[in-house]
N, C-alpha and C positions, 0 to 999 in steps of 0.2 A: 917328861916331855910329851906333848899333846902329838896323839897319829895323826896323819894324813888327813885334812876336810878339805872336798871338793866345792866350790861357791860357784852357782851357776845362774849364768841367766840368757834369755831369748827375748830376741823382737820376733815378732808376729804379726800378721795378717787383720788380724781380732782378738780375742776376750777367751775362749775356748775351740778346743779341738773337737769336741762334740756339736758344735755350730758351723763346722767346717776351715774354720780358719788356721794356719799353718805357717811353721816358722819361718822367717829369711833369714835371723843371723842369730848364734849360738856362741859364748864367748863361757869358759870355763878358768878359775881360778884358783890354783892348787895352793893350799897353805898346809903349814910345819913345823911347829917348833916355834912358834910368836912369829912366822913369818912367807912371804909369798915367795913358792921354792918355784914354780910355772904356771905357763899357762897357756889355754888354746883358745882359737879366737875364727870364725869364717861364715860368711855370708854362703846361703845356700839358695838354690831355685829348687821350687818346688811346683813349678808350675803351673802356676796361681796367680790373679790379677791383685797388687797392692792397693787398696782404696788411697784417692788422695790425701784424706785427712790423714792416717796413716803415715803416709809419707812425709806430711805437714810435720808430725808429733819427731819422726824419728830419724828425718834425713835418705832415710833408706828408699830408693827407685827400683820402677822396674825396670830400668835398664843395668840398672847395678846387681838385680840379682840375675837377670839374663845371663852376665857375663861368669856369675859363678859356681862352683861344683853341684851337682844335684844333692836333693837333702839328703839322700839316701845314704851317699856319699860321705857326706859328713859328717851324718851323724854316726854311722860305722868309728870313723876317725875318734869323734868325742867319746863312743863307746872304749876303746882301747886306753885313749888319756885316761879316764875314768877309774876304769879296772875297778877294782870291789871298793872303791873310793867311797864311805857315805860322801851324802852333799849337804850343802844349805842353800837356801834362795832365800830373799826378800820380797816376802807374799808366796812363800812356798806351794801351795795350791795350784797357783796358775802355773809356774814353772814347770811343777811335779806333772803337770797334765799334757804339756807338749812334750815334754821328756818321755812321757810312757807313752804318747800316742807317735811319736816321731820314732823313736825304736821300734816298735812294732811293728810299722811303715818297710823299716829298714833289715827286719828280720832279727832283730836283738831283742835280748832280756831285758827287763829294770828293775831287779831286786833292790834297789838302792833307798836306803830311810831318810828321807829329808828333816832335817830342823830349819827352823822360821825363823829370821831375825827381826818381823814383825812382831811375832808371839812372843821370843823373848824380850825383847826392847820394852813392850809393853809391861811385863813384868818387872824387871829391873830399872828403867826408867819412867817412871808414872808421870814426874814432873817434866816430862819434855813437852812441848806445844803438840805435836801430834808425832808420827809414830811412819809418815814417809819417807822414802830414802834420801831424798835432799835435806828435809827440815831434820834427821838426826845425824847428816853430815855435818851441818851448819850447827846443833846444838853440843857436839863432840868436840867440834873446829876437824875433822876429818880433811886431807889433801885431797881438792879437785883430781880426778882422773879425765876430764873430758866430759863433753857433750853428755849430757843425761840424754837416756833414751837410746843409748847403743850399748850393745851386748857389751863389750868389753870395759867401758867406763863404767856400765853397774855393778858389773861383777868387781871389779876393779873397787869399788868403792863400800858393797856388803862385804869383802872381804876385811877392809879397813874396820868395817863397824864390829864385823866377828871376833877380829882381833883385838879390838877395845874390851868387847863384852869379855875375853877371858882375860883380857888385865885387870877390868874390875872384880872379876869373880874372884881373883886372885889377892888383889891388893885391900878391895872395900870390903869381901865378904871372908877371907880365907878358905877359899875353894881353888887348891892344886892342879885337881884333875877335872878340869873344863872341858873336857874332848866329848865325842860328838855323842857317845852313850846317854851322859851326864845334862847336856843341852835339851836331848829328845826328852828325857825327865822333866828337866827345867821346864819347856814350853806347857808340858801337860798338868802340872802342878796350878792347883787352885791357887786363886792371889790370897787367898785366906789364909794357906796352908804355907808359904814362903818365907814365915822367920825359920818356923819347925822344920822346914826342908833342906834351907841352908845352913842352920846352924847343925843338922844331922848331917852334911856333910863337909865340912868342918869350920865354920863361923863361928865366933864365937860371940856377934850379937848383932842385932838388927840396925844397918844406923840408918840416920836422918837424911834423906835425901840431897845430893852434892849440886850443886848447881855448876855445871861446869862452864859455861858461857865465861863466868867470872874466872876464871885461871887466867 
């Protein structure tokens, strides 16, 4: 049975926390065992003007985050969900950057090792059209969660794709132990190198790419 992966992700302000830009909404989705055991979800002020396009992409206002908890606030909260949780995000970078700058803000740690369900997507599905979060929802047939572009419908939805990835790791590749150690390998693993990496952990041959549209 796979431990504990936290799936996370943020709206924001902008592109980086180095540019100044800063989260509004933070939505956390805990899976276990092939399945989503919780999850935490909340709109934060951080005291910062939303650009309109911003709000165009995401729904999110400033009057909506006027009315809610300071970041500070919540991100303390997500810390605690968290607990020594690794994570994943889709486009882990960006995540991983408001994650350590929004703790930091808040007076917490972020030892926490992220894996990519870009990096790996791309590895294990080469034949999908590209490698965003909608076009490999839509290439899986993945369940709608909502509105793209809020915290809780992405996460909501990379959770969905994490979960497939360690069915196929399972069913297409015979790879048991998909949990979050195994992933972090996965993602860093040259595409050159990926019959020999999976079949060393336990496959027992490379196959032909599955077109899954057609199921």
């Amino acid at each position: 049975m796979h431990l504990p992966i936290a799936v996370i992700d943020f709206e924001t302000t902008g592109s980086s926390p180095g540019q100044g830009a800063r989260a509004t909404e933070v939505a956390i989705v805990l899976v276990e065992g092939g399945q989503v055991v919780g999850h935490f979800q909340s709109l934060m002020n951080a005291g910062v003007h939303i650009p309109p396009f911003i709000t165009q992409l995401t729904g999110i206002t400033n009057a909506m985050v006027a009315d809610a908890p300071p970041a500070a606030e919540v991100m303390a909260q997500a810390h605690r969900f968290v607990g020594d949780t690794p994570l994943v995000a889709h486009n882990a970078p960006f995540d991983r950057g408001f994650w350590q700058a929004e703790l930091a803000r808040a007076g917490c740690d972020a030892p926490h090792p992220f894996a990519c369900t870009v990096r790996l997507a791309r590895r294990l599905y080469p034949e999908a059209p590209n490698h965003q979060l909608g076009t490999l929802a839509r290439f899986h047939q993945l369940p709608s969660a909502g509105r793209a572009h809020r915290a809780l419908a992405d996460a909501q939805v990379t959770a969905a794709l994490l979960l497939r990835i360690q069915q196929d790791l399972a069913e297409r590749w015979g790879v048991a132990d998909a949990g979050h150690d195994f992933l972090m390998a996965l993602q860093a693993c040259a595409k050159t190198q990926l019959p020999t990496f999976l079949h060393k952990h336990g496959a027992a041959a490379w196959p032909q790419p599955t077109r899954y549209a057609a199921r």
